[in-house]
C-alpha positions as CSV (number, residue, x, y, z in Angstrom):
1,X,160.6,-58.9,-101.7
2,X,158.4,-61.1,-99.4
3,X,157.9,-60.0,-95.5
4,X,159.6,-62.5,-93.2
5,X,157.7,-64.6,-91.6
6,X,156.9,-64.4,-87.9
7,X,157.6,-66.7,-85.3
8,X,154.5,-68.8,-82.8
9,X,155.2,-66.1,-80.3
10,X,155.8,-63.0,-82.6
11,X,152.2,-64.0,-83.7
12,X,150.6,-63.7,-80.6
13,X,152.5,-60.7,-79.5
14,X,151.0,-58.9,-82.9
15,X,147.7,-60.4,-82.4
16,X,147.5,-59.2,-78.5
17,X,149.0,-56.0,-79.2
18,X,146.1,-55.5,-81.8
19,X,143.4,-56.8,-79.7
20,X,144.5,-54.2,-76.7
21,X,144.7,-51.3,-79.4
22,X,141.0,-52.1,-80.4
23,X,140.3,-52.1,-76.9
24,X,141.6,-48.9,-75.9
25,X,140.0,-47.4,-79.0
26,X,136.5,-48.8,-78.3
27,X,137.2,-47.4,-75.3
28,X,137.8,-43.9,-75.6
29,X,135.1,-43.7,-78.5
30,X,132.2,-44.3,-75.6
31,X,134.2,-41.9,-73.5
32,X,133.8,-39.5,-76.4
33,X,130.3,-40.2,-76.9
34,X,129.4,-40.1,-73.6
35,X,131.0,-36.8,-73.4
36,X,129.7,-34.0,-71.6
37,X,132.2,-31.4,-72.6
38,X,131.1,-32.1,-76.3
39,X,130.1,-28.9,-77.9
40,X,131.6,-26.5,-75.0
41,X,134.5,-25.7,-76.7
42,X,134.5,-21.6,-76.5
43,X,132.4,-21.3,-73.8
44,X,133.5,-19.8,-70.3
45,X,133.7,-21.8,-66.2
46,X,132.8,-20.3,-63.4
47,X,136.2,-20.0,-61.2
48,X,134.7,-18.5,-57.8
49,X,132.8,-15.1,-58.7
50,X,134.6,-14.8,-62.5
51,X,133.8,-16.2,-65.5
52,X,137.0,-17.7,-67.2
53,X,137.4,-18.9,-70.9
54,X,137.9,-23.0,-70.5
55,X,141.3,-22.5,-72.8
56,X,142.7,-20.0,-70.5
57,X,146.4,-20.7,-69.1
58,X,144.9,-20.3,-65.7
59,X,143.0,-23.5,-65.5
60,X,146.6,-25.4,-66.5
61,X,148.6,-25.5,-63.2
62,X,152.0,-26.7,-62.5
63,X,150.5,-30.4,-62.3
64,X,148.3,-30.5,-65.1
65,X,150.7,-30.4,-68.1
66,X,150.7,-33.9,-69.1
67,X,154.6,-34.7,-68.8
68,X,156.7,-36.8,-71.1
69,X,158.1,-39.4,-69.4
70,X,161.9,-39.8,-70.3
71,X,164.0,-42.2,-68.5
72,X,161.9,-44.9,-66.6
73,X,163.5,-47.6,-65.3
74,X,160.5,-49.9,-66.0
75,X,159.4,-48.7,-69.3
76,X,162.7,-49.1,-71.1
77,X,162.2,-52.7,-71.9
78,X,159.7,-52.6,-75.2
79,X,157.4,-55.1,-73.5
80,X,153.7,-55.5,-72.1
81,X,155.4,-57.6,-69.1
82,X,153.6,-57.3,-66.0
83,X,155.6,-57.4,-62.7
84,X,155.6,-60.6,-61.3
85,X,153.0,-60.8,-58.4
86,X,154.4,-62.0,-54.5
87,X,152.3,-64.9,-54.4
88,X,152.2,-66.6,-50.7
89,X,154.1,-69.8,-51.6
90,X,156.9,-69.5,-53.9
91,X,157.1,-73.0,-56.0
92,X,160.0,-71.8,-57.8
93,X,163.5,-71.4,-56.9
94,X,166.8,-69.3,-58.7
95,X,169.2,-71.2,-60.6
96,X,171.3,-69.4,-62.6
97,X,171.1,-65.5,-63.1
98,X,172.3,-63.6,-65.8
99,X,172.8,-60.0,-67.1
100,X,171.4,-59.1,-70.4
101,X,172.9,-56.2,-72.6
102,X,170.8,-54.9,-75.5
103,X,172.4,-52.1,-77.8
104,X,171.3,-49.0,-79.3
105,X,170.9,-49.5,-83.1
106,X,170.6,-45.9,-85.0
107,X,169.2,-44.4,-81.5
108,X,166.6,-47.0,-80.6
109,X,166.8,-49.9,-78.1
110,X,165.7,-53.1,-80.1
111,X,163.4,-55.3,-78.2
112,X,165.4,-58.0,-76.0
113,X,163.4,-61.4,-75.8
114,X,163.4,-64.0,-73.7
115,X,163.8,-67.9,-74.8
116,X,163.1,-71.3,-72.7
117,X,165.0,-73.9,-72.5
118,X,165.7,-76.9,-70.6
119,X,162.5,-77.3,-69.2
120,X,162.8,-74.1,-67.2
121,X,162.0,-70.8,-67.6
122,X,163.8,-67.1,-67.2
123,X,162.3,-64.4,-65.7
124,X,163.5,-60.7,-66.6
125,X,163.5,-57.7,-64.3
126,X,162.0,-55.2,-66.1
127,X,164.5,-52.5,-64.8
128,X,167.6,-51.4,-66.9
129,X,170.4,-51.4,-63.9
130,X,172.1,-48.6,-65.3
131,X,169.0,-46.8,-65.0
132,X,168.9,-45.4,-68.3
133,X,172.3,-43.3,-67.5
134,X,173.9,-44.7,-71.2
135,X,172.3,-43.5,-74.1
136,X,173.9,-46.4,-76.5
137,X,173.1,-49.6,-74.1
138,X,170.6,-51.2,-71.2
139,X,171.1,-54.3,-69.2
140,X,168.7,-56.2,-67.7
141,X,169.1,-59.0,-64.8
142,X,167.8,-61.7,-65.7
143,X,167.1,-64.9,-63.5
144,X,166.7,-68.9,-63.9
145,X,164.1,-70.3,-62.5
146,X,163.1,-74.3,-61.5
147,X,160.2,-75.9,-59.5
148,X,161.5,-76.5,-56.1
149,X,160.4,-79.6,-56.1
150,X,162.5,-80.9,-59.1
151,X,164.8,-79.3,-57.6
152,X,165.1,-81.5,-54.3
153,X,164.0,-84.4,-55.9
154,X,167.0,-84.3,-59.2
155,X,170.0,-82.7,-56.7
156,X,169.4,-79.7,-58.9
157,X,172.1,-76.9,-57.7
158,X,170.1,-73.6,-57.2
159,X,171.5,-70.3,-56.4
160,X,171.8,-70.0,-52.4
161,X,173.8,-66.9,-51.7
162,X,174.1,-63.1,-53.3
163,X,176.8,-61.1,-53.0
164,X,177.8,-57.9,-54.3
165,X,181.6,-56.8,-53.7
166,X,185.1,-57.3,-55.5
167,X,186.5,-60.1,-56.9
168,X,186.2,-63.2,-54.3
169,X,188.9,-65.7,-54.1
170,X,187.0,-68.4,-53.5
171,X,186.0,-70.2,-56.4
172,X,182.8,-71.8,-55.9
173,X,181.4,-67.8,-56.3
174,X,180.4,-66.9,-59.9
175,X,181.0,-63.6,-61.2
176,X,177.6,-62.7,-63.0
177,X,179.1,-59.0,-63.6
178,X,178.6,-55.2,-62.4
179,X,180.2,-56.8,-58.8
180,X,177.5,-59.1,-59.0
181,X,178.2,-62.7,-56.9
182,X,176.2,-66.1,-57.0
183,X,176.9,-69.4,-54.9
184,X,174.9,-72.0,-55.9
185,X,174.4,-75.4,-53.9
186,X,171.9,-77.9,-53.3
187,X,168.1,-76.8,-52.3
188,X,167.2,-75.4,-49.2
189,X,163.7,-75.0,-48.0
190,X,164.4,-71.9,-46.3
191,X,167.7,-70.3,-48.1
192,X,167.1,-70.8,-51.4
193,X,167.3,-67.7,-53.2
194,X,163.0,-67.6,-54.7
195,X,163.3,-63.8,-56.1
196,X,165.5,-60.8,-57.6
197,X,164.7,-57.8,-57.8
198,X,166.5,-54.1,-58.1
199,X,165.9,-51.0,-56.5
200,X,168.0,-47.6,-57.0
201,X,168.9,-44.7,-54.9
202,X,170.9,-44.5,-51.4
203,X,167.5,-44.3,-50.2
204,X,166.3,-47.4,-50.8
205,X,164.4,-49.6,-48.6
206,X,162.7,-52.5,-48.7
207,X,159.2,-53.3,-47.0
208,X,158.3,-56.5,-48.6
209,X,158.0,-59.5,-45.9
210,X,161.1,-62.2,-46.7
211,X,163.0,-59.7,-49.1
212,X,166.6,-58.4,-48.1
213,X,168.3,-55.6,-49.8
214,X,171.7,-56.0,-50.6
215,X,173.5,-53.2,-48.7
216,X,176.2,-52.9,-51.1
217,X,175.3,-51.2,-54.6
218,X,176.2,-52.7,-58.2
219,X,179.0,-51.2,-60.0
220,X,177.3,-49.5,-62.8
221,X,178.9,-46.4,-62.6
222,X,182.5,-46.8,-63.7
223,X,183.6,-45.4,-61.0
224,X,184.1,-45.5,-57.2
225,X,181.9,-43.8,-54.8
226,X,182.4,-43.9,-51.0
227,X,180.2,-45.1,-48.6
228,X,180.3,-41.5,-46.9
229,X,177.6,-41.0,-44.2
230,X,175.5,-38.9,-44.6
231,X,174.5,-36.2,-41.4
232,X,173.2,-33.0,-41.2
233,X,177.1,-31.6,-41.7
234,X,178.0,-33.0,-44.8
235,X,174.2,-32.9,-46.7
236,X,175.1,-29.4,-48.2
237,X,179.1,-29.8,-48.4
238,X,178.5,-32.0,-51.7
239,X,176.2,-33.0,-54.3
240,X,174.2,-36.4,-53.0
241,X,172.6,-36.6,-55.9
242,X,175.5,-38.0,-57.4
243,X,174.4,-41.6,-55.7
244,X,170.9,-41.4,-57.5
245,X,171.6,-43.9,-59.9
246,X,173.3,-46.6,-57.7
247,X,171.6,-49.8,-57.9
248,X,170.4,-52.1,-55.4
249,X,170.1,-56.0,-55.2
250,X,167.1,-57.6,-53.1
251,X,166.7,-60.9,-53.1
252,X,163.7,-63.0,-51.5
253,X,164.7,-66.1,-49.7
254,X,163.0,-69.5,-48.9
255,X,159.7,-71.2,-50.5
256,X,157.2,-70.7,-47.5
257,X,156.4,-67.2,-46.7
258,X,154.3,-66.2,-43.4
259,X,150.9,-64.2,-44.3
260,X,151.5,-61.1,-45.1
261,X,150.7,-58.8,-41.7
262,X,147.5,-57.6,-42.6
263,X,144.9,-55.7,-40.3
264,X,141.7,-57.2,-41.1
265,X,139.6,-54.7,-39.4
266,X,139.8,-51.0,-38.2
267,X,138.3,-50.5,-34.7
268,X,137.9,-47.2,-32.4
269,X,140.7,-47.1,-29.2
270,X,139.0,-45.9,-26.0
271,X,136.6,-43.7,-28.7
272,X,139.3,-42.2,-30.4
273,X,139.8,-43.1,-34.2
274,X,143.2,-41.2,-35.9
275,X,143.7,-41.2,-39.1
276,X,146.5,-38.9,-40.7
277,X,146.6,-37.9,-44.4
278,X,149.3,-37.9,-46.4
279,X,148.9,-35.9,-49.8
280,X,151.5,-35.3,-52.6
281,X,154.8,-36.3,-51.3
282,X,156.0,-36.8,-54.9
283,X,158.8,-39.3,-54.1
284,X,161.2,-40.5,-56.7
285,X,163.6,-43.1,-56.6
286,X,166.7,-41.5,-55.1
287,X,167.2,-38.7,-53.0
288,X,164.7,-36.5,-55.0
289,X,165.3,-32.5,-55.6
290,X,163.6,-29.9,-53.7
291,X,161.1,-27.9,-55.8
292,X,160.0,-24.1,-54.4
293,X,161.8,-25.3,-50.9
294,X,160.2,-22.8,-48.1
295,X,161.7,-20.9,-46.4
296,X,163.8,-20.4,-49.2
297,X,167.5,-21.6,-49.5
298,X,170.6,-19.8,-51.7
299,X,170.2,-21.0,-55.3
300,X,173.7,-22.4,-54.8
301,X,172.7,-25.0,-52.4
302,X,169.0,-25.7,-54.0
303,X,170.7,-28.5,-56.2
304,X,172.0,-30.6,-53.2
305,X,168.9,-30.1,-51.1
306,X,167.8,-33.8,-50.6
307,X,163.5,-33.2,-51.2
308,X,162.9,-37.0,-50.3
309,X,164.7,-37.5,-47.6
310,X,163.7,-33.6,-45.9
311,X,160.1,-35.3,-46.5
312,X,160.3,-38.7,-45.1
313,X,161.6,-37.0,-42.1
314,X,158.7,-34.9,-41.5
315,X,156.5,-38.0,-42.2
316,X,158.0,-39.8,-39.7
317,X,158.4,-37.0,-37.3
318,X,154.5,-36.7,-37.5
319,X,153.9,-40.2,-37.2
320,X,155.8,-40.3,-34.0
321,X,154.1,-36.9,-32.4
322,X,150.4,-38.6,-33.3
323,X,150.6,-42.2,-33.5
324,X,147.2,-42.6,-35.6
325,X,145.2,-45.7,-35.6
326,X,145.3,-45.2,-39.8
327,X,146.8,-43.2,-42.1
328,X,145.2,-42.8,-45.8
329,X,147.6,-41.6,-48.7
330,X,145.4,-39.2,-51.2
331,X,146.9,-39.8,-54.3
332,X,150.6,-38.4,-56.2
333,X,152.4,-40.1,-53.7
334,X,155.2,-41.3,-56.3
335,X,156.3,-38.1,-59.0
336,X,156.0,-40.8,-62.2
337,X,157.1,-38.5,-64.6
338,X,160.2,-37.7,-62.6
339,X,160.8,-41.4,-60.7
340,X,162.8,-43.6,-62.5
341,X,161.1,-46.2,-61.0
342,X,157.9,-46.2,-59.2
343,X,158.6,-49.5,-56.9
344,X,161.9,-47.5,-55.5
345,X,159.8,-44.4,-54.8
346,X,156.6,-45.8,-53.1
347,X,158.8,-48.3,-51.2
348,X,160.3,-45.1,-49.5
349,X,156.4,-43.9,-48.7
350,X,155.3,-46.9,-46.8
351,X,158.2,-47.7,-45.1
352,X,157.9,-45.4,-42.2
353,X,154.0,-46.8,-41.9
354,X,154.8,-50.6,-42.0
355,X,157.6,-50.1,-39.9
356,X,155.6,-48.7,-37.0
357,X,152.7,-51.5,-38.1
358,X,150.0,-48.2,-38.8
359,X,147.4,-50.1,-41.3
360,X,147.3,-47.5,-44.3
361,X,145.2,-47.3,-47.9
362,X,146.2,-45.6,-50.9
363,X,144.2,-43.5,-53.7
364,X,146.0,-42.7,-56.5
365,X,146.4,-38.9,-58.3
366,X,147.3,-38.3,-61.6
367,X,151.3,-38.4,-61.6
368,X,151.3,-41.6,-59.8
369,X,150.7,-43.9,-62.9
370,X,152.8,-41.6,-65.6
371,X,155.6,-44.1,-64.8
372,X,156.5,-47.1,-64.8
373,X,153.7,-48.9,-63.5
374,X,150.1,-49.1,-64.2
375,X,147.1,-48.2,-62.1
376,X,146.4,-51.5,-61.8
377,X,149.8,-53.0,-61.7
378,X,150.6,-50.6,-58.7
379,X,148.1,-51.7,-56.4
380,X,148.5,-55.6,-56.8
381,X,151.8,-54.0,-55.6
382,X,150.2,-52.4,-52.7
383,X,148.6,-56.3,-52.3
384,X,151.3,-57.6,-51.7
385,X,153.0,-55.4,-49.1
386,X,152.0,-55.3,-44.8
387,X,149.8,-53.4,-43.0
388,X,148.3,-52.5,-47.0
389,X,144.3,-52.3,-47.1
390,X,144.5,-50.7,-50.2
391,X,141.9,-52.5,-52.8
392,X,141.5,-52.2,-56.7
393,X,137.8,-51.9,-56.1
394,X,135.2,-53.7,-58.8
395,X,137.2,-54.0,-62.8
396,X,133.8,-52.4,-64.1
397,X,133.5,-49.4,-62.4
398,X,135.6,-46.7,-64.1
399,X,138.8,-46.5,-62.6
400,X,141.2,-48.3,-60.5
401,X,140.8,-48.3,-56.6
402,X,137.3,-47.1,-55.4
403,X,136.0,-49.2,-52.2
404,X,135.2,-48.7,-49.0
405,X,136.3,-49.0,-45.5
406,X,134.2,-49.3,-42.0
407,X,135.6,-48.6,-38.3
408,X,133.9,-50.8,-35.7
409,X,133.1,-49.8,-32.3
410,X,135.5,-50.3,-29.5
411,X,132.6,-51.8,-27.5
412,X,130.5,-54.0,-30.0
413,X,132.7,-54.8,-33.0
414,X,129.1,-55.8,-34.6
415,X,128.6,-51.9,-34.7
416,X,130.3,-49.6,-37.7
417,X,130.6,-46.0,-36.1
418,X,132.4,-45.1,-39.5
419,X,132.7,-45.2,-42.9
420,X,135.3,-44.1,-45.3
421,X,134.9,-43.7,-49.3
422,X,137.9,-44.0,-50.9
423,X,137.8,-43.2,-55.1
424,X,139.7,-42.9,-57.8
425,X,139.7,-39.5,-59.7
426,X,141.6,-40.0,-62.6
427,X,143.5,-38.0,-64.7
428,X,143.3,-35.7,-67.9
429,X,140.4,-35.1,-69.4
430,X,140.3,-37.5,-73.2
431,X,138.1,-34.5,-74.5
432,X,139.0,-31.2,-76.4
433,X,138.2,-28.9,-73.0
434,X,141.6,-28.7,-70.9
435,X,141.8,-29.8,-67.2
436,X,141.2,-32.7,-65.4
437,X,138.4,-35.5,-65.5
438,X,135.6,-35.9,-63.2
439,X,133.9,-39.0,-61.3
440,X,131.9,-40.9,-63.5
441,X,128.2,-42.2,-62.6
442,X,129.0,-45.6,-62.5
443,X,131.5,-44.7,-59.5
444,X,128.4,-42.5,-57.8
445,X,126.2,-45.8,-58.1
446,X,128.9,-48.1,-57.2
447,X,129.5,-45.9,-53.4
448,X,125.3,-46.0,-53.6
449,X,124.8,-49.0,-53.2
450,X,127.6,-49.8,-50.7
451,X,126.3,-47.4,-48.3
452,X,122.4,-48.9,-49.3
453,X,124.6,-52.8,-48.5
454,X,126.2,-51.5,-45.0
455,X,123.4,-50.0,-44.0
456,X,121.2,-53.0,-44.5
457,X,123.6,-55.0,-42.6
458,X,124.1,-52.5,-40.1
459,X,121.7,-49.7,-39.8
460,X,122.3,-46.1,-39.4
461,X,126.3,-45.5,-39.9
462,X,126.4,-42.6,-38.0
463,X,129.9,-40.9,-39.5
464,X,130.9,-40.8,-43.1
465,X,133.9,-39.2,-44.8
466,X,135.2,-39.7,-48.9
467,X,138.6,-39.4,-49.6
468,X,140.2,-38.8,-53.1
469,X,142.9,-36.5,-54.7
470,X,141.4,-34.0,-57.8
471,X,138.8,-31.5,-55.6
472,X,135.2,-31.5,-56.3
473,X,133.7,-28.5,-58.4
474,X,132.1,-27.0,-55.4
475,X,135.4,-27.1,-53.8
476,X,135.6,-23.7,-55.6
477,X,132.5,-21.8,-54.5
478,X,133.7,-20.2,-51.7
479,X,131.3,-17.7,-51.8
480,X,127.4,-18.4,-51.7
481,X,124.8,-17.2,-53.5
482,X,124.5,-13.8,-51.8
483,X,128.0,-13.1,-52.5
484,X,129.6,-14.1,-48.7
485,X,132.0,-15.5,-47.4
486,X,131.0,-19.3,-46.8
487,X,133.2,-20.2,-43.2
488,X,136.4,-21.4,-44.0
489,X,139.6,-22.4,-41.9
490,X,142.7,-22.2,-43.9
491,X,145.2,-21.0,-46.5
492,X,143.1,-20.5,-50.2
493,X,146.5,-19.6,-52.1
494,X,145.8,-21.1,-55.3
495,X,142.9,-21.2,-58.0
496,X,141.3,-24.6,-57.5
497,X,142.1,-27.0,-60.2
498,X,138.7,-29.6,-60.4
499,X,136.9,-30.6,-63.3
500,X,135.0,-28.1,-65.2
501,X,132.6,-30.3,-65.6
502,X,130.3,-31.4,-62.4
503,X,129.0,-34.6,-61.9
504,X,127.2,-33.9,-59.1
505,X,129.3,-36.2,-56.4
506,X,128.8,-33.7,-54.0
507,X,125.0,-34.3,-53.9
508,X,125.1,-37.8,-53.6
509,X,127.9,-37.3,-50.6
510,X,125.3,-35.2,-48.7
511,X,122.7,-37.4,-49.4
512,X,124.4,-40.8,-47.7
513,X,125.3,-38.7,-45.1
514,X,129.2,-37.6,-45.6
515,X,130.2,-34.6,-43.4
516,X,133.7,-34.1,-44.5
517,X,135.7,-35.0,-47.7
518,X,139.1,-34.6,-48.4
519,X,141.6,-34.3,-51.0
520,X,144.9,-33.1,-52.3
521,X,146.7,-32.2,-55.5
522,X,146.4,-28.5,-55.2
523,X,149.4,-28.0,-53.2
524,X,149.1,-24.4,-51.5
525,X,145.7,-25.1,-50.5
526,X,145.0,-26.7,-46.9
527,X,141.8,-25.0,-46.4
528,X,138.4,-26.7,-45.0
529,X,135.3,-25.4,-46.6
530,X,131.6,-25.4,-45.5
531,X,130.0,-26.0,-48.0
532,X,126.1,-26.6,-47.6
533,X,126.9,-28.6,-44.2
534,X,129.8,-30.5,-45.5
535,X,133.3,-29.8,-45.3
536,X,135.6,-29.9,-48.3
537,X,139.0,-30.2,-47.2
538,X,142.4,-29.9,-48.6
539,X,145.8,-32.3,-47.1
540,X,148.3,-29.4,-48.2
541,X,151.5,-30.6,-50.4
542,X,153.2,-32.7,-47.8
543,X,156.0,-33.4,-50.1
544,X,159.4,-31.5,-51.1
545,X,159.6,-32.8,-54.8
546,X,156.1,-31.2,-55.6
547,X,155.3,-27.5,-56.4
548,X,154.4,-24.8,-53.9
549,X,155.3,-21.0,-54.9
550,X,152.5,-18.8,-54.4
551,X,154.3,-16.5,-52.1
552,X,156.1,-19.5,-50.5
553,X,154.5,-22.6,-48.8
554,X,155.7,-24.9,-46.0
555,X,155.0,-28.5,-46.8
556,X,152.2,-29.9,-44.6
557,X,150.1,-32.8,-43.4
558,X,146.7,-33.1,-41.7
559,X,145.0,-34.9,-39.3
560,X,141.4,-36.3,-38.5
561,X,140.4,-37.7,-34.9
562,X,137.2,-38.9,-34.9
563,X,135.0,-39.8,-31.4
564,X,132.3,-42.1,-31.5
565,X,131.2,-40.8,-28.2
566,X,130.8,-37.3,-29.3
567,X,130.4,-38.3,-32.5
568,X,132.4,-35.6,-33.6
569,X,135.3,-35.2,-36.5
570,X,137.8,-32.8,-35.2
571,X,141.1,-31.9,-37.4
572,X,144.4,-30.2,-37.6
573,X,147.6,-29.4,-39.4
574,X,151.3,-30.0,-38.8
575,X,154.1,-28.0,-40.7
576,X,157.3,-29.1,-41.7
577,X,159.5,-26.4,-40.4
578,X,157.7,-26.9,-36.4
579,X,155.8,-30.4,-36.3
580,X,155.6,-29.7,-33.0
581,X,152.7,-27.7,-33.1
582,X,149.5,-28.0,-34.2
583,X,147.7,-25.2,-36.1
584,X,144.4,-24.5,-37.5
585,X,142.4,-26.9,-35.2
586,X,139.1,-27.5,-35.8
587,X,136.0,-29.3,-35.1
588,X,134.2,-30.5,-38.6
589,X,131.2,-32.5,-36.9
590,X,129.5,-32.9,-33.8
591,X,126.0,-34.1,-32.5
592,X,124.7,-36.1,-29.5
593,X,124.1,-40.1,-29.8
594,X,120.2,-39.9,-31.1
């Protein structure tokens, strides 16, 4: 029997899914012949003062198993589909919207395509509403969309109100389905309908500029579930959780949008600069579950502890207690393997920041892209979204977001007192030797010659700090080579999970001139480090839906406030359980104006 032929488009899809498989190959065959683990299998790390083999279960923490990732809402439609990007003027408006069922055929979801016709197009959220809660079905919204101006010009009728609710008795409403409502009408500028999107959870917000969630969920469930308050009374008299899966409409109206708020520059106030890091709050979309909660609770009532929302309030306590001038997120700031859908879950993360209009960058870890979004994908996200001066950095350097960021003087804004290194540390290792990967030279170079550029535009920077989330090598020697103690201020509960192997980062830090660097990922570790006259610092696990153990650890966050009269770097810690007070206060750098 002869193989069916394929279609125009089945052609292409083959032919690009080829072309990205030979890609990625070509790819990790350099990585493997540029690797320096090749030939160490057997041999033994240093860990502090003892010699460990590099198989040993020790060097595989909590975080480093590489998960499976089961139900994602964004990777249940079999497609390479990017996200749409928010693009600053919308020339396409909604007319008709749809929902899309695809059924399981002998346990596997067949791929759901989309077709043109009419001269317009159909976009499909990439999202299966019911959020992967049937095993034998998906749906997908789908929407309609036109040029806007067609639209004007033919009389088109394009969708100018959402609803979600019961049965309405006026007619000109059309039912789409799951208590879904349109209204369509002729085009206006400003109330057109230009976007659709879904979010899940009772959590859910939405932070994008000219997008309005839909307070009323779909009716995916089957069932009714009240709109019960939630207060500190009834959190623990009934499972929350049960609202996890609710989905959310938002819908973007008008064609013009207004810039996104953006801060295009980061200035010292009166000589303070504030910056607050925020590392591993391991959101997921919904209310999240609290892993190793401390102080601990009965086992009874672990199940209905609410992790995200116990964390978001401890962010925004902190945020209110130190209003910084900055706040930097250091990487697993979504759970991937565990969100359902990663747009929900960082959503929730900057919310609290935009809302009080704190400008804030992002660096990722190595859960954040395990789920339904890319490295890259996320931070044209991040683009698109205020008070964001995240940046993908250069598409050649290894990686996805590694730039930098100056602070200008409060008195000469020509003057950078400043400079912050922001990097990507990946992942897994691709070799045979366990653990995680290490920054690659062409990153080193890269923050070389942006120091070598600023400096050449600006002379001497006279403060420098890095920020990433997988710890440098040396973050483990905390003894020197005489066998003492180096100074350190902080809890060292766990064994430090960098990369085996060292690609000298460190050296090139202390060369340009960066006095402190710090990081996440190992949760029970907040401690700062002197090591060779720079400080290695850890954030602490900030977050309730990540690990602690080890004895018990409250989640934390830590702060830098840096003086460009002193020019000192001074820093401190906040706990969850009495944000009040500060703790472990410390001054990381300080020297006289030369």
């Amino acid at each position: 029997m002869s193989k069916p032929s394929l279609n125009v488009n089945e052609k292409k899809d083959v032919l690009q899914s080829k072309q990205n498989k030979e890609t990625k190959q070509a790819k990790h065959d350099r990585e493997d012949r540029e690797d320096p683990f090749a030939g160490m299998e057997g041999l033994k790390a240093k860990i502090g003062d003892k010699l460990i083999d590099l198989d040993d279960v020790r060097l595989r923490k909590p975080h480093s198993v590489r998960p499976r990732v089961k139900n994602n809402a964004g990777g249940l439609l079999e497609t390479g589909d990017h996200r749409p990007v928010d693009r600053p003027i919308v020339d396409r408006v909604v007319t008709d919207v749809r929902l899309s069922t695809c059924y399981s055929i002998l346990g596997k979801i067949p791929r759901c395509r989309l077709t043109l016709d009419d001269g317009s197009s159909w976009t499909r959220v990439p999202k299966d509403i019911l959020l992967g809660s049937k095993w034998y079905k998906k749906v997908f919204m789908d929407y309609r969309t036109a040029n806007t101006q067609k639209a004007a010009k033919l009389d088109i009728h394009v969708v100018n109100e959402v609803r979600v609710g019961d049965k309405l008795k006026d007619k000109s409403w059309k039912n789409v389905g799951y208590g879904m409502w349109i209204k369509k009408d002729a085009y206006i500028d400003t109330e057109s309908i230009t976007g659709m999107d879904v979010l899940f959870g009772r959590m859910a917000v939405e932070p994008r500029q000219g997008w309005d969630l839909i307070e009323q969920s779909l009716k995916v469930s089957g069932k009714h579930l009240e709109n019960e308050e939630l207060t500190e009374e009834s959190r623990l008299k009934k499972d929350w959780h049960i609202y996890d899966t609710e989905c959310y409409l938002t819908v973007r109206k008008g064609r013009k949008k207004e810039p996104v708020q953006r801060t295009t520059s980061l200035s010292f106030v009166d000589h303070k600069f504030k910056i607050l890091q925020i590392a591993d709050i391991h959101l997921v979309a919904g209310f999240g579950r609290c892993r190793d909660p401390w102080p601990d609770i009965e086992n009874r009532q672990k199940n209905k502890c609410l992790g995200d929302l116990k964390t978001i309030q401890f962010v925004e306590r902190v945020l209110d207690l130190e209003k910084p001038n900055f706040v930097i997120f250091t990487g697993d700031q979504v759970f991937g393997s565990e969100s359902k859908d990663f747009e929900t879950a960082i959503f929730k993360a900057v919310k609290p920041v935009i809302d009080r209009k704190i400008p804030y960058a992002m660096v990722m870890g190595n859960h954040d892209s395990e789920g339904s979004l890319s490295r890259e994908q996320i931070y044209q996200l991040l683009d698109t979204l205020p008070y964001s001066i995240s940046k993908a950095g250069p598409e050649e350097i290894s990686g996805v977001g590694n730039y930098h960021l100056t602070v200008t003087s409060d008195k000469d804004t020509e003057n950078k007192d400043l400079i912050l290194y922001l990097l990507d540390s990946h992942s897994y290792t691709h070799s045979k030797v366990p653990g995680y990967d290490y920054i690659k030279e062409d990153q080193k170079e890269f923050v070389r010659m942006e120091y070598e550029n600023e400096t050449k535009l600006w002379g001497d920077i006279p403060m420098a700090m890095g920020f990433f989330h997988i710890p440098l090598p040396e973050y483990r020697e905390y003894k020197n080579e005489h066998g003492q103690a180096r100074p350190m201020v902080g809890q060292y509960k766990e064994g430090c999970t960098a990369p085996i192997y060292n690609s000298h980062m460190f050296e090139l830090f202390k060369e340009i001139g960066v006095s402190v660097v710090s990081v996440g990922h190992d949760h029970c570790n907040d401690y700062c480090l002197d090591y060779n006259g720079v400080w290695l610092c850890y954030g602490g696990g900030g977050g309730e839906g990540g690990y602690a153990g080890y004895g018990g650890t409250t989640r934390r966050l830590r702060v830098f406030e840096i003086d460009n009269e002193r020019y000192s770097i001074t820093s401190w810690k906040r706990l969850q359980t009495n944000p009040e007070e500060i703790f472990d206060e410390q001054i990381l750098q300080e020297r006289q104006q030369e």
